[in-house]
mmCIF file of the N, C-alpha and C atoms, coordinates in Angstrom:
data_MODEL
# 
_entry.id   MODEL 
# 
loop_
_atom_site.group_PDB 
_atom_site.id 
_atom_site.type_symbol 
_atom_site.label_atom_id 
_atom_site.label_alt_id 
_atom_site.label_comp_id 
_atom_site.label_asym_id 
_atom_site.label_entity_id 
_atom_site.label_seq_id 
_atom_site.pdbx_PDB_ins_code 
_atom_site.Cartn_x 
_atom_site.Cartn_y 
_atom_site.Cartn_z 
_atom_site.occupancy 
_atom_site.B_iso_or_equiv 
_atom_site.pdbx_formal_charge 
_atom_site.auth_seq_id 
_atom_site.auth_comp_id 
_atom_site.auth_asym_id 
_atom_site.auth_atom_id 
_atom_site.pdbx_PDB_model_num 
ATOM 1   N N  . UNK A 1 1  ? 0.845   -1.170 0.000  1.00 0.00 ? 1  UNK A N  1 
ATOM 2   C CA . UNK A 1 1  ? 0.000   0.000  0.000  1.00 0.00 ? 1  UNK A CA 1 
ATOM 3   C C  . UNK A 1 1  ? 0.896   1.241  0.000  1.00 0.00 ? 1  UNK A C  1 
ATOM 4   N N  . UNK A 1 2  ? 0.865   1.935  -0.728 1.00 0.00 ? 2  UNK A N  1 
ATOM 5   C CA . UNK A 1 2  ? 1.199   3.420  -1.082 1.00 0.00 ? 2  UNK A CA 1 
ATOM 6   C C  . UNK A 1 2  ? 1.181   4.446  0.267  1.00 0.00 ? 2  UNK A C  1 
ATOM 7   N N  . UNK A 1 3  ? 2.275   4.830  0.902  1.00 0.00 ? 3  UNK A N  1 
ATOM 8   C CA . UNK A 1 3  ? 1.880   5.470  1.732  1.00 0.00 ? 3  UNK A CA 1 
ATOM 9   C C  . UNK A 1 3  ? 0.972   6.945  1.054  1.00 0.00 ? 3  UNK A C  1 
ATOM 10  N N  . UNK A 1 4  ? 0.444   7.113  0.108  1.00 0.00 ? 4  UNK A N  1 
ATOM 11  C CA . UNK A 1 4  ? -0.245  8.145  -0.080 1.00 0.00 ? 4  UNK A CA 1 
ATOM 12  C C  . UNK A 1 4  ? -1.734  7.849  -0.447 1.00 0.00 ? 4  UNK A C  1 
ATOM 13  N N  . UNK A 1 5  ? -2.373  6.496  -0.553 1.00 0.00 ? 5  UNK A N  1 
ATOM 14  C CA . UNK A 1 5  ? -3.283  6.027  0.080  1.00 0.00 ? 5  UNK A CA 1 
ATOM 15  C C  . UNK A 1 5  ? -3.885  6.026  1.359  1.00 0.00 ? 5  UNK A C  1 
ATOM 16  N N  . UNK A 1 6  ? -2.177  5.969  2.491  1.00 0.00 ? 6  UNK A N  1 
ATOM 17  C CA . UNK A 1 6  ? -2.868  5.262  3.809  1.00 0.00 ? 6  UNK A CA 1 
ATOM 18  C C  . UNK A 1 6  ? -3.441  7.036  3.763  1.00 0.00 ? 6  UNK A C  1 
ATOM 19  N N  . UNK A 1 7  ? -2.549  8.402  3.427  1.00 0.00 ? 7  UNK A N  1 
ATOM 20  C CA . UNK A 1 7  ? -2.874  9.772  4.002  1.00 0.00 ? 7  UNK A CA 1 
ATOM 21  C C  . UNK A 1 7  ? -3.927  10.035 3.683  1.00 0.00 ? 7  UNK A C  1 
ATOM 22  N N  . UNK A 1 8  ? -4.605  9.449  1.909  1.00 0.00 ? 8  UNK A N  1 
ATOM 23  C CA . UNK A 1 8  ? -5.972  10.108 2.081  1.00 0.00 ? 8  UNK A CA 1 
ATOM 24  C C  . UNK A 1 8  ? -6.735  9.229  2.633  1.00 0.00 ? 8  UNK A C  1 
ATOM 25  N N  . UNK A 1 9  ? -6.739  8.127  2.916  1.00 0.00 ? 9  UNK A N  1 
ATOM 26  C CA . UNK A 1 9  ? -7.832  7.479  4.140  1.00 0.00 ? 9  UNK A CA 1 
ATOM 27  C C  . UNK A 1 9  ? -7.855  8.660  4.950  1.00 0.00 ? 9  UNK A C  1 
ATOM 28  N N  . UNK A 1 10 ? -6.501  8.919  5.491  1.00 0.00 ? 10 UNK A N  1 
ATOM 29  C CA . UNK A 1 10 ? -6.830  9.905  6.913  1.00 0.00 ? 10 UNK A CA 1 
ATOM 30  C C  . UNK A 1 10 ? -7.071  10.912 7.112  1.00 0.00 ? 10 UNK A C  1 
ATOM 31  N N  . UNK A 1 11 ? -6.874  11.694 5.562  1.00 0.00 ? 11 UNK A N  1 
ATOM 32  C CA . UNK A 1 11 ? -7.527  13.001 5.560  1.00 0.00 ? 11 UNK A CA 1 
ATOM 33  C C  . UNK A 1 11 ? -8.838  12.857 4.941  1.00 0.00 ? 11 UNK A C  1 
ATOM 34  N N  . UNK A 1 12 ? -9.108  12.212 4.680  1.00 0.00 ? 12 UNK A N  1 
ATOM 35  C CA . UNK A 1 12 ? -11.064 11.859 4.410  1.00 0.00 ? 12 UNK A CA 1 
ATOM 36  C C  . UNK A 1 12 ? -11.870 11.574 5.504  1.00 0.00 ? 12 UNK A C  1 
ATOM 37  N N  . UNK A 1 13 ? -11.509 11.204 6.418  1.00 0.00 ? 13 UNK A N  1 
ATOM 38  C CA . UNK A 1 13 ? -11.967 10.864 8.024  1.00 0.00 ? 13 UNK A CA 1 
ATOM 39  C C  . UNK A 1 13 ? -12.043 11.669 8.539  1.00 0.00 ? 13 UNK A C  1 
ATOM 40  N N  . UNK A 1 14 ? -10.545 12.667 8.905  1.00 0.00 ? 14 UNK A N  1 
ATOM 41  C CA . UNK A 1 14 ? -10.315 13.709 9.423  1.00 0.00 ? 14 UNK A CA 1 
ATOM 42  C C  . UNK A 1 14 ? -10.310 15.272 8.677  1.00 0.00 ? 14 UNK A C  1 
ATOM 43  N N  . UNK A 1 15 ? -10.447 16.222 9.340  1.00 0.00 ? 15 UNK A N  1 
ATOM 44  C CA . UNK A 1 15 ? -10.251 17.563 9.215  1.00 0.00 ? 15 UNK A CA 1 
ATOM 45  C C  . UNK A 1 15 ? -8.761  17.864 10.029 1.00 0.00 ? 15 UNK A C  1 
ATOM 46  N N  . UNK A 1 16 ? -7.524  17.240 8.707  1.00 0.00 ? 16 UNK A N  1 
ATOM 47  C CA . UNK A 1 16 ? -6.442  17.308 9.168  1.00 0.00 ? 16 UNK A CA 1 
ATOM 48  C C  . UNK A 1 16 ? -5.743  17.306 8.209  1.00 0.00 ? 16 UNK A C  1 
ATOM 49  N N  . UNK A 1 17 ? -4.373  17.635 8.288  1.00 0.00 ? 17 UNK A N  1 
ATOM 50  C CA . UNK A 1 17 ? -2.876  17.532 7.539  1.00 0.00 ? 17 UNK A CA 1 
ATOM 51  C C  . UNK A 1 17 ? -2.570  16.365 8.113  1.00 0.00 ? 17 UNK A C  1 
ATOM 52  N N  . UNK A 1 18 ? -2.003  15.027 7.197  1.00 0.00 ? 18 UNK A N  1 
ATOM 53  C CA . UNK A 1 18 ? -1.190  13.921 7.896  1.00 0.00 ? 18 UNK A CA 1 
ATOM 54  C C  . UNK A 1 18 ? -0.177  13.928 6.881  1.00 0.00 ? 18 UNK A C  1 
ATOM 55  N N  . UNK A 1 19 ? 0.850   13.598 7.116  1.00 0.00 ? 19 UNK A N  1 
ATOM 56  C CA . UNK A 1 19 ? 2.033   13.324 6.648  1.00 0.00 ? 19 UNK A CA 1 
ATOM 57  C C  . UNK A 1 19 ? 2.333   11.989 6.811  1.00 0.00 ? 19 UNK A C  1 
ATOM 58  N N  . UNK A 1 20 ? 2.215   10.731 5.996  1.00 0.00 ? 20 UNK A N  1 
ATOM 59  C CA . UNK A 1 20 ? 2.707   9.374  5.933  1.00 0.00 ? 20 UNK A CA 1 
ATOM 60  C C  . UNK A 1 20 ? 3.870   8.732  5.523  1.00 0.00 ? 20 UNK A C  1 
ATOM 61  N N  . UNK A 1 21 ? 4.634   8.528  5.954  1.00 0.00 ? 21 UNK A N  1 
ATOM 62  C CA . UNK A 1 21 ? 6.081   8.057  5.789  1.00 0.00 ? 21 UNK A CA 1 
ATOM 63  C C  . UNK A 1 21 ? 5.789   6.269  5.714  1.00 0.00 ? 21 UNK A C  1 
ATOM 64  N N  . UNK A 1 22 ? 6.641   5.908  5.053  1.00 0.00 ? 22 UNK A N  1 
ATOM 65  C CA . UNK A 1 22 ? 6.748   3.986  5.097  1.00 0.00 ? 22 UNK A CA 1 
ATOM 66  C C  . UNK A 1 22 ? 8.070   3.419  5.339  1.00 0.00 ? 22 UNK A C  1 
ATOM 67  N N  . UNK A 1 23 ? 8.387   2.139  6.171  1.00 0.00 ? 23 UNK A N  1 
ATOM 68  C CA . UNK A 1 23 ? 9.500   1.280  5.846  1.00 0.00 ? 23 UNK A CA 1 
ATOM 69  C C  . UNK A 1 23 ? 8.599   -0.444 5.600  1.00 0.00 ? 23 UNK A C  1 
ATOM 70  N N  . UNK A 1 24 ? 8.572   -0.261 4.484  1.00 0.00 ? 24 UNK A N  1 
ATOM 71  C CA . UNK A 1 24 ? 7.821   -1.859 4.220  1.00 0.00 ? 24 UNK A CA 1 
ATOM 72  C C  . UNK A 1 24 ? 6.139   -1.903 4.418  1.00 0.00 ? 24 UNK A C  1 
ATOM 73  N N  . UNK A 1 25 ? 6.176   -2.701 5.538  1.00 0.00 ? 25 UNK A N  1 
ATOM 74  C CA . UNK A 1 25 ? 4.449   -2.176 5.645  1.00 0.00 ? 25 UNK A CA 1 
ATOM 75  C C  . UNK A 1 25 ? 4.268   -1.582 6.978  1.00 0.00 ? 25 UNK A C  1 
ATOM 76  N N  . UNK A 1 26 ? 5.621   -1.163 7.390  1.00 0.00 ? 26 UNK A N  1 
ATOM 77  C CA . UNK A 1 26 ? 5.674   -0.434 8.954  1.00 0.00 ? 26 UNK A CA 1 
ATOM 78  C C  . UNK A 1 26 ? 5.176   1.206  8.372  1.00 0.00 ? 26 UNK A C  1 
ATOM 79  N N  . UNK A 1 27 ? 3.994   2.184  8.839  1.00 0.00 ? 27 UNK A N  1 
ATOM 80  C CA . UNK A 1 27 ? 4.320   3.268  8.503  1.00 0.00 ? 27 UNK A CA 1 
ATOM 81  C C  . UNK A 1 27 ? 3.931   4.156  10.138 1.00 0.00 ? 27 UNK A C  1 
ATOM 82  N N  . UNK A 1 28 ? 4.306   5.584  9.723  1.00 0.00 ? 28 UNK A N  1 
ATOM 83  C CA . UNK A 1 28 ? 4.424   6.533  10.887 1.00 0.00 ? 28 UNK A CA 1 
ATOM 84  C C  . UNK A 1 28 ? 3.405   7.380  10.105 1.00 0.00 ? 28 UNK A C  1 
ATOM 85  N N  . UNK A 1 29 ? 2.648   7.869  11.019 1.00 0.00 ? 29 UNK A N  1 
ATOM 86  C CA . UNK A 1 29 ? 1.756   8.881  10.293 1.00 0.00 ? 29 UNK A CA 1 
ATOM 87  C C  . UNK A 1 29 ? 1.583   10.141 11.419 1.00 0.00 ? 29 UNK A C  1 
ATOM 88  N N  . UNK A 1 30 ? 2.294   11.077 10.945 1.00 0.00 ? 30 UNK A N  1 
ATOM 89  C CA . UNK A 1 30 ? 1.875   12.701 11.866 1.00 0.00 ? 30 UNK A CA 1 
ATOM 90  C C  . UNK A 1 30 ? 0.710   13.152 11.017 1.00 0.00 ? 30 UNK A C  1 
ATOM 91  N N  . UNK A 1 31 ? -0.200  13.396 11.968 1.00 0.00 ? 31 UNK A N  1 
ATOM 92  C CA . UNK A 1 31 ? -1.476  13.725 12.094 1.00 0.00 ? 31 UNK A CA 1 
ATOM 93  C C  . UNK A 1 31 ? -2.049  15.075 13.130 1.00 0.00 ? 31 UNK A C  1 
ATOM 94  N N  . UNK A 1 32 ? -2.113  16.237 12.297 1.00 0.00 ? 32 UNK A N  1 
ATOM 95  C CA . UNK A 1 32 ? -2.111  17.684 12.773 1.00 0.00 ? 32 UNK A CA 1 
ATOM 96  C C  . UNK A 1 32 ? -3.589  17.900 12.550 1.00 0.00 ? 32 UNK A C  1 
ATOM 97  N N  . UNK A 1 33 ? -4.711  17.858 13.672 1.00 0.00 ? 33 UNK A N  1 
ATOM 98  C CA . UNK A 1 33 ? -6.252  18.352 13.328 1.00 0.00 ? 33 UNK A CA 1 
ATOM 99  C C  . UNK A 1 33 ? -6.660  18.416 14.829 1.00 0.00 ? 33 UNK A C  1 
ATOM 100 N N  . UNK A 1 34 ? -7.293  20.148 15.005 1.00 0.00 ? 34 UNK A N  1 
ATOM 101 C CA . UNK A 1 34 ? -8.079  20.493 16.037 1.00 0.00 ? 34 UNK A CA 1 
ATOM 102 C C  . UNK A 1 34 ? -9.316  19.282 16.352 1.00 0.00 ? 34 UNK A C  1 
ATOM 103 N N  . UNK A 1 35 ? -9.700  18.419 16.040 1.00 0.00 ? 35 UNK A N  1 
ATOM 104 C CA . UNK A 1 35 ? -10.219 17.105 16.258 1.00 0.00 ? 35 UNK A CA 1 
ATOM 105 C C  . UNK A 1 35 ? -9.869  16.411 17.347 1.00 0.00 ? 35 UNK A C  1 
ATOM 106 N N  . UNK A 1 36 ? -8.446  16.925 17.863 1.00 0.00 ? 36 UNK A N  1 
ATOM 107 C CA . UNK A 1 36 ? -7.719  16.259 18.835 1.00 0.00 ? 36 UNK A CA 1 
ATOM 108 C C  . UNK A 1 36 ? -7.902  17.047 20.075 1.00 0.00 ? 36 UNK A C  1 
ATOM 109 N N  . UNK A 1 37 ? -8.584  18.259 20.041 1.00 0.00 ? 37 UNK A N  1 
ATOM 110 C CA . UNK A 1 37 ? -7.972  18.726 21.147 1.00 0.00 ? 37 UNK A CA 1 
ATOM 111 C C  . UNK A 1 37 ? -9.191  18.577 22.509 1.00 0.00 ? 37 UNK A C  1 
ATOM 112 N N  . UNK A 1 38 ? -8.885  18.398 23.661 1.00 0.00 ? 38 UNK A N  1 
ATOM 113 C CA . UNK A 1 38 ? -9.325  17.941 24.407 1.00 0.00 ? 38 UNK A CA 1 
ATOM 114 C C  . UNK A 1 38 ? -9.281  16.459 24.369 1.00 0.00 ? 38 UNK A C  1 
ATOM 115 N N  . UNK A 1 39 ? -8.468  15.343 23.865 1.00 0.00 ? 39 UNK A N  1 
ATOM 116 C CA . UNK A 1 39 ? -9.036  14.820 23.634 1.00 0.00 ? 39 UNK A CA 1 
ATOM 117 C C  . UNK A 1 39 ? -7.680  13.915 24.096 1.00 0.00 ? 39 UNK A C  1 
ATOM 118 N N  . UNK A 1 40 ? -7.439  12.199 24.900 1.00 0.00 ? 40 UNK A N  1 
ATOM 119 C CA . UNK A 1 40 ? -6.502  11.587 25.336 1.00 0.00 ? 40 UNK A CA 1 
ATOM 120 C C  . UNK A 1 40 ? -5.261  11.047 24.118 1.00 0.00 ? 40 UNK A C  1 
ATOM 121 N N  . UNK A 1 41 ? -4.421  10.735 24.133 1.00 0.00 ? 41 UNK A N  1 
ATOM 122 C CA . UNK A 1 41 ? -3.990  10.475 23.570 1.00 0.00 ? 41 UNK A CA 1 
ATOM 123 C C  . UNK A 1 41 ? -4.256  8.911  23.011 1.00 0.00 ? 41 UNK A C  1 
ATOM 124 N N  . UNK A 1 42 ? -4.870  7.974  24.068 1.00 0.00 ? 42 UNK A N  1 
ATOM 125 C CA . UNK A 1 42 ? -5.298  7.233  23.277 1.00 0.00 ? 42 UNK A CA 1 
ATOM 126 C C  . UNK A 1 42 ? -6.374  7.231  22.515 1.00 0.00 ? 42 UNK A C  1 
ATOM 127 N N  . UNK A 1 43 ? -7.159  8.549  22.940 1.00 0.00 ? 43 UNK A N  1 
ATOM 128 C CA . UNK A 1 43 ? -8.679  8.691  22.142 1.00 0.00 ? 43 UNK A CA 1 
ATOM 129 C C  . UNK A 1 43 ? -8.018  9.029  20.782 1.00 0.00 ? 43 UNK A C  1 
ATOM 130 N N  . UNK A 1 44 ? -7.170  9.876  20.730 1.00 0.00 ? 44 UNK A N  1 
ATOM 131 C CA . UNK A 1 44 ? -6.488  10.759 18.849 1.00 0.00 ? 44 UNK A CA 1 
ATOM 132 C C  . UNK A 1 44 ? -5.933  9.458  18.337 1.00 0.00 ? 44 UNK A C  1 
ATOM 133 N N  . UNK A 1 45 ? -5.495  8.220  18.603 1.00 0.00 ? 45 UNK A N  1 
ATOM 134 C CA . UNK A 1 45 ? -5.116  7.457  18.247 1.00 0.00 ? 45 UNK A CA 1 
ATOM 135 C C  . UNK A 1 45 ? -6.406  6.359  17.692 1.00 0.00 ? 45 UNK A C  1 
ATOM 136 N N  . UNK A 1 46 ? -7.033  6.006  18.296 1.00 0.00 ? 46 UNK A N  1 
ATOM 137 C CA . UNK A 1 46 ? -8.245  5.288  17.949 1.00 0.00 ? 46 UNK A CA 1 
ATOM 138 C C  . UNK A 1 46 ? -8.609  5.838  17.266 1.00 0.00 ? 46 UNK A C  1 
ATOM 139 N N  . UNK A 1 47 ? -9.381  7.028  17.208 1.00 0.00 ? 47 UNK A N  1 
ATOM 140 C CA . UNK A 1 47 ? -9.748  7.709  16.005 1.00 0.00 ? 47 UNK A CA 1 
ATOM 141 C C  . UNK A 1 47 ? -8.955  7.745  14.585 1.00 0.00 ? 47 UNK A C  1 
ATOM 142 N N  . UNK A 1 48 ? -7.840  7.598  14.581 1.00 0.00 ? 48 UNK A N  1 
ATOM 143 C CA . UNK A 1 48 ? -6.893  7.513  12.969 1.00 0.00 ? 48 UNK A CA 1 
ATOM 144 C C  . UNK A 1 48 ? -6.881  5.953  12.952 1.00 0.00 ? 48 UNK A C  1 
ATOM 145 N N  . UNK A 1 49 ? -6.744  4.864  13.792 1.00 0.00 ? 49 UNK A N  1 
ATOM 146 C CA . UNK A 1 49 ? -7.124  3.549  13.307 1.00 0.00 ? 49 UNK A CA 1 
ATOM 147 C C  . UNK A 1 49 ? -8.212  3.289  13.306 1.00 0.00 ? 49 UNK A C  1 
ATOM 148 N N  . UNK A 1 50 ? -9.103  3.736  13.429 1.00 0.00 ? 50 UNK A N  1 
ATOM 149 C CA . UNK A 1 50 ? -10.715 3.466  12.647 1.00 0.00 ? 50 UNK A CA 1 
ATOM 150 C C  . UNK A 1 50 ? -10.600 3.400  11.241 1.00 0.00 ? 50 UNK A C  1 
ATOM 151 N N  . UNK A 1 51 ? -9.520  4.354  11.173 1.00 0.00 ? 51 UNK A N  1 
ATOM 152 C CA . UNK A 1 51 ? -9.925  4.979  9.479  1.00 0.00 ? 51 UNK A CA 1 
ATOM 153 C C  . UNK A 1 51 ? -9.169  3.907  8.818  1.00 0.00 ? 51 UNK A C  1 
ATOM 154 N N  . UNK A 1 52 ? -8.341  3.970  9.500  1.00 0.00 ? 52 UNK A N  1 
ATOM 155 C CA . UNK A 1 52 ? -7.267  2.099  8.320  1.00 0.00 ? 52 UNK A CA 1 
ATOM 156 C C  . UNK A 1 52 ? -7.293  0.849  8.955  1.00 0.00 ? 52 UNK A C  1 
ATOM 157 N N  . UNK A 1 53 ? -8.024  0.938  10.003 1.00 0.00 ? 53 UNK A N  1 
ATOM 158 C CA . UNK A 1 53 ? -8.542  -0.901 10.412 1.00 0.00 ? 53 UNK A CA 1 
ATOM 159 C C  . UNK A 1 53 ? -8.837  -1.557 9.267  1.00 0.00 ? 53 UNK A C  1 
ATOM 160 N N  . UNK A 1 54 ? -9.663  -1.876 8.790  1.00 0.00 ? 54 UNK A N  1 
ATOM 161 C CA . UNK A 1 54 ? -9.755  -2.495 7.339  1.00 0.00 ? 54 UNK A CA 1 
ATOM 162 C C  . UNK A 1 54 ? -7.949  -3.051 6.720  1.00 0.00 ? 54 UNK A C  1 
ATOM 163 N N  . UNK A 1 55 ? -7.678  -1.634 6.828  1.00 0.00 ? 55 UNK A N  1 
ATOM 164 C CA . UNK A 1 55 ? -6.057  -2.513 5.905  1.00 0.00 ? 55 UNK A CA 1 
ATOM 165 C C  . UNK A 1 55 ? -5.235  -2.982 6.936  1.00 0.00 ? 55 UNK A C  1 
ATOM 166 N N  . UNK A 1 56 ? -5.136  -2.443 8.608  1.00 0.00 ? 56 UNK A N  1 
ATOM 167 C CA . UNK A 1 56 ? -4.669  -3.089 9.585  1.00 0.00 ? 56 UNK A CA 1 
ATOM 168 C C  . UNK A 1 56 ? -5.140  -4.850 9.488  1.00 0.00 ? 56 UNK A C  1 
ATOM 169 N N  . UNK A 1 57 ? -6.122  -4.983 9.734  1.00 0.00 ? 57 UNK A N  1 
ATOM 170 C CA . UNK A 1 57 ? -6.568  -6.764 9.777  1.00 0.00 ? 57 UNK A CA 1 
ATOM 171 C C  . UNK A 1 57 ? -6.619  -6.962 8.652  1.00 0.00 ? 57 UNK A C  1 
ATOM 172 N N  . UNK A 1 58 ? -6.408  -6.664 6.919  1.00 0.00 ? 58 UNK A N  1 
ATOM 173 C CA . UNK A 1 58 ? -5.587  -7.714 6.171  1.00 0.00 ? 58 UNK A CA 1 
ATOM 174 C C  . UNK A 1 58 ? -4.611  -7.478 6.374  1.00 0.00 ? 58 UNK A C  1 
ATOM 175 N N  . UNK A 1 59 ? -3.580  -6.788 6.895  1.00 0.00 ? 59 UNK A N  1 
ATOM 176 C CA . UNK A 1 59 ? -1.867  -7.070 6.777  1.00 0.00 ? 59 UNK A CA 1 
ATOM 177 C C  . UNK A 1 59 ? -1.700  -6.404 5.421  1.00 0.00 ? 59 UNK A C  1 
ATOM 178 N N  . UNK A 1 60 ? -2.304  -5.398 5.362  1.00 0.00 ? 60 UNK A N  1 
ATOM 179 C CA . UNK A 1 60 ? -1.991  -4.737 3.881  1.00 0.00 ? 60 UNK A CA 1 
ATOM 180 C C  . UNK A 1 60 ? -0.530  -3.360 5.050  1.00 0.00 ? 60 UNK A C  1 
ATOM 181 N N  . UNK A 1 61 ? -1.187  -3.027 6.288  1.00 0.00 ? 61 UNK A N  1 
ATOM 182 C CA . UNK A 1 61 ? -0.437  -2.416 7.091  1.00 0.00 ? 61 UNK A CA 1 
ATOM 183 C C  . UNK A 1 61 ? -0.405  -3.290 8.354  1.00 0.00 ? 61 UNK A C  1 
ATOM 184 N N  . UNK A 1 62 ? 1.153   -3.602 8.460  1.00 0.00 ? 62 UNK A N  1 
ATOM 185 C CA . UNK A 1 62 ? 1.501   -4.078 9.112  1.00 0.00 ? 62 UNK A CA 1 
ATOM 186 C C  . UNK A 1 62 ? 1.501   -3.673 10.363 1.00 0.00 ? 62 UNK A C  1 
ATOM 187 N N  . UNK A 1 63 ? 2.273   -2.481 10.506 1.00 0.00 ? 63 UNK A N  1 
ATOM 188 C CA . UNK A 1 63 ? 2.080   -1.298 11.918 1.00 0.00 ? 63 UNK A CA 1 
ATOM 189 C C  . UNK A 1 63 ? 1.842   -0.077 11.647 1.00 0.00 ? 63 UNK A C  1 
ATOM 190 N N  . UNK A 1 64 ? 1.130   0.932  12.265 1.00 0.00 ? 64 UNK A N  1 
ATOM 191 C CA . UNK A 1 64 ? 0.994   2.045  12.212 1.00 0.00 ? 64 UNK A CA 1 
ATOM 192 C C  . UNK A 1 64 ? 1.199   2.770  13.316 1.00 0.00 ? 64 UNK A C  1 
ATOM 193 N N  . UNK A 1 65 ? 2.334   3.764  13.497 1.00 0.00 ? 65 UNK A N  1 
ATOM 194 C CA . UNK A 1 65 ? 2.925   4.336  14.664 1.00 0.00 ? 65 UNK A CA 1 
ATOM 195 C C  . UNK A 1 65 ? 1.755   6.030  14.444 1.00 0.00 ? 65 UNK A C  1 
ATOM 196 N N  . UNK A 1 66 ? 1.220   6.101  14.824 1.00 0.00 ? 66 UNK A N  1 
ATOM 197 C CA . UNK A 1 66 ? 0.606   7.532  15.202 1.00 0.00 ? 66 UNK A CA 1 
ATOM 198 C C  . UNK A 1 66 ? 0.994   8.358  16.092 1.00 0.00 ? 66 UNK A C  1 
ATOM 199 N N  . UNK A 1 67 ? 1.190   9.747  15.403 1.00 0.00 ? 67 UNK A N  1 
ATOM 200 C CA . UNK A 1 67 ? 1.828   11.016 16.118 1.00 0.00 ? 67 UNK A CA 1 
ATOM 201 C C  . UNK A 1 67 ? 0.554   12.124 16.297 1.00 0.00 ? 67 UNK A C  1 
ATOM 202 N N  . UNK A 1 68 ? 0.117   12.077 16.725 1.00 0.00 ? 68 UNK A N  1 
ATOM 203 C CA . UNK A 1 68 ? -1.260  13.303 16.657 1.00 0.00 ? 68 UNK A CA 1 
ATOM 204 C C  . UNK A 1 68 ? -1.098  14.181 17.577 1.00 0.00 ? 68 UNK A C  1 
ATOM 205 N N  . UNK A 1 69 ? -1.063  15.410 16.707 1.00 0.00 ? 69 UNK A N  1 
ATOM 206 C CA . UNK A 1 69 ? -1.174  16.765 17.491 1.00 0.00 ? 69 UNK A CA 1 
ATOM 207 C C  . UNK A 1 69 ? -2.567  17.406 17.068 1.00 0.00 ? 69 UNK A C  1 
ATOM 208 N N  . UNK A 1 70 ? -2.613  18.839 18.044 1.00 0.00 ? 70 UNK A N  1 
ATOM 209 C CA . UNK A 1 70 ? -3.530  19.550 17.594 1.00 0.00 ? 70 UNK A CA 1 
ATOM 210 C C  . UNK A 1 70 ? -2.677  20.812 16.685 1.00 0.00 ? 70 UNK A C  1 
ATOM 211 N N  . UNK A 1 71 ? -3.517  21.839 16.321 1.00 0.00 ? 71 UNK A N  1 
ATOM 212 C CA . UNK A 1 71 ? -2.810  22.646 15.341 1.00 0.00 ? 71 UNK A CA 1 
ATOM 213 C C  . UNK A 1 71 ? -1.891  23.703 16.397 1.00 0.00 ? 71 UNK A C  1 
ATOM 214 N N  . UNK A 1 72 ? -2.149  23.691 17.461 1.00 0.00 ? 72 UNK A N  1 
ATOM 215 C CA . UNK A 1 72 ? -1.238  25.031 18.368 1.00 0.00 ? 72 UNK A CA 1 
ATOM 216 C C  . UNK A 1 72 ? -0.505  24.056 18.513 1.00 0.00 ? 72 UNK A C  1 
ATOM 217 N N  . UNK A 1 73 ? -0.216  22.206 18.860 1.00 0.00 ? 73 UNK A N  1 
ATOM 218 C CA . UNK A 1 73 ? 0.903   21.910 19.599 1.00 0.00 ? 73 UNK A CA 1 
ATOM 219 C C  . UNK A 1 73 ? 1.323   21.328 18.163 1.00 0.00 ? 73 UNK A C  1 
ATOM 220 N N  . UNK A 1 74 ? 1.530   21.532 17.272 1.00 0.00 ? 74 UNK A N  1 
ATOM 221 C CA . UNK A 1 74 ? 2.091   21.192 16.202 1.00 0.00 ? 74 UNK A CA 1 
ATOM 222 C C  . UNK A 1 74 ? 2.960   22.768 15.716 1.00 0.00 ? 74 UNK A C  1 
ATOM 223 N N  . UNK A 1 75 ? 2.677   23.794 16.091 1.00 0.00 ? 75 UNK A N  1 
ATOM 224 C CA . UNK A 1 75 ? 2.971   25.063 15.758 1.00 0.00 ? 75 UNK A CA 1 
ATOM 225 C C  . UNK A 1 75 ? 4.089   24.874 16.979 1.00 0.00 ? 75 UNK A C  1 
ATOM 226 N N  . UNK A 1 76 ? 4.195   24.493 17.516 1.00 0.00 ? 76 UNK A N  1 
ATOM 227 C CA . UNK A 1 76 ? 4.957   24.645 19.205 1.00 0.00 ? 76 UNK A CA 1 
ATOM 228 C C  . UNK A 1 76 ? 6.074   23.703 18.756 1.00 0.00 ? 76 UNK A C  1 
ATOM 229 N N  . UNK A 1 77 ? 6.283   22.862 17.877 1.00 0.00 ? 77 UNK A N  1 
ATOM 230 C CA . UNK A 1 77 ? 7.198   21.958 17.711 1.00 0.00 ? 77 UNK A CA 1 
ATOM 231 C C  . UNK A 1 77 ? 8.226   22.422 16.869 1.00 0.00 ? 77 UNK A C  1 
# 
């Protein structure tokens, strides 16, 4: 899978900028959307594997490391 597949899964879900990087079927995805704010870090995380469960349980993605900010703590970095 194209890491520019897994991004628009996640920007079709979300009201966000993600940036998807790959090594094999390992990918990292920074994920910048006021969607997050208030919100736990495992909650911003569940929410972006909703959107690629489907390719998580075939093994189309192997792992997905999620980075989720909101838009001020992404400006702060």
């Amino acid at each position: 899978m194209e890491t520019s597949e897994v991004k628009n899964m996640i920007e079709a879900g979300l009201d966000c900028d993600a940036t998807v990087t790959a090594d094999g079927s390992k990918y990292t995805a920074i994920v910048v959307s006021d969607e997050f704010e208030g919100k736990t870090m495992v909650a911003e995380q569940k929410m972006v594997y909703a959107l690629v469960n489907e390719h998580i349980q075939s093994g189309a993605i192997h792992a997905l490391t999620i980075k989720a900010y909101t838009k001020s703590e992404w400006a702060d970095k």
